[in-house]
C-alpha positions, -999 to 999 in steps of 0.1 A, spaced: 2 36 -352 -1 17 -316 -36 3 -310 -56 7 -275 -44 -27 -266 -11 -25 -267 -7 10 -244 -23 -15 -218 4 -35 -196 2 -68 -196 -17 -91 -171 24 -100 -158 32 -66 -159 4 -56 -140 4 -88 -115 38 -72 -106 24 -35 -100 -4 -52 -74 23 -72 -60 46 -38 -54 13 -26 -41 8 -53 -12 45 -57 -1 47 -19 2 16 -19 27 34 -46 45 62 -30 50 46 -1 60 29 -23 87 64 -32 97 73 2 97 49 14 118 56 -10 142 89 0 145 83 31 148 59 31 178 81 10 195 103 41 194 76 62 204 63 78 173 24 80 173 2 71 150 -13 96 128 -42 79 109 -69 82 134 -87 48 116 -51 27 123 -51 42 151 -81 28 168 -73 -2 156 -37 -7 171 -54 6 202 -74 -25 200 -43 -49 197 -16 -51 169 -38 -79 156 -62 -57 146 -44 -32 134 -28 -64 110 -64 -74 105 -77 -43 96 -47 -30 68 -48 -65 55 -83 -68 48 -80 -31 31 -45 -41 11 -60 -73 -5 -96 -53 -13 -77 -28 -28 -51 -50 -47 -85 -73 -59 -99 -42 -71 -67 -34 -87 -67 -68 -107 -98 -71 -114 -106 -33 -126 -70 -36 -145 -88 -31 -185 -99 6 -171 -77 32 -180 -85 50 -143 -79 18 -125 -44 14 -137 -37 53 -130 -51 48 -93 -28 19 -93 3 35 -104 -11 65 -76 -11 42 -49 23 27 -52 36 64 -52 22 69 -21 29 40 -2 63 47 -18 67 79 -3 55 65 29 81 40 32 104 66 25 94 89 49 92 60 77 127 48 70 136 82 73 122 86 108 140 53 120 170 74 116 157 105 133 144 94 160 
């Protein structure tokens, strides 16, 4: 019989997930950089007043949200629904990279 505790990952374990988390936003940063350069348009309407502010900003702005997020993330880590909206966010962003590097070929 497991015990609650031990279902739980570990603080390492879970350091890793939040670190996933952050370099996956920065590289979606990167991404969409790239991207506009080649003329793709942003669709977030939030990112996108931002970057039409300046690209530092735009940096500003997703890295202020990232590290909120990945604080939350750590520090919310002993909740069952925290650790699933972890594990959720790192299949988005995943998907996102995905679909960017995909349009880096297309277009």
């Amino acid at each position: 019989m497991t015990t609650r505790a031990q279902t739980r990952p570990s603080d390492r374990a879970w350091l890793y997930l939040v670190l996933v988390f952050i370099g996956l936003n920065a590289v979606d940063l990167g991404m969409t950089y790239r991207l506009i350069d080649l003329g793709a348009v942003e669709l977030n309407p939030i990112m996108a007043a931002a970057l039409g502010a300046g690209w530092m900003w735009a940096i500003g702005l997703k890295g202020s949200i990232t590290i909120g997020i990945a604080a939350g993330l750590w520090l919310g880590r002993r909740h069952r629904i925290v650790r699933r909206a972890g594990v959720g966010f790192i299949g988005v962003f995943a998907v996102l990279v995905l679909y960017q590097l995909v349009n880096t070929w297309v277009i």
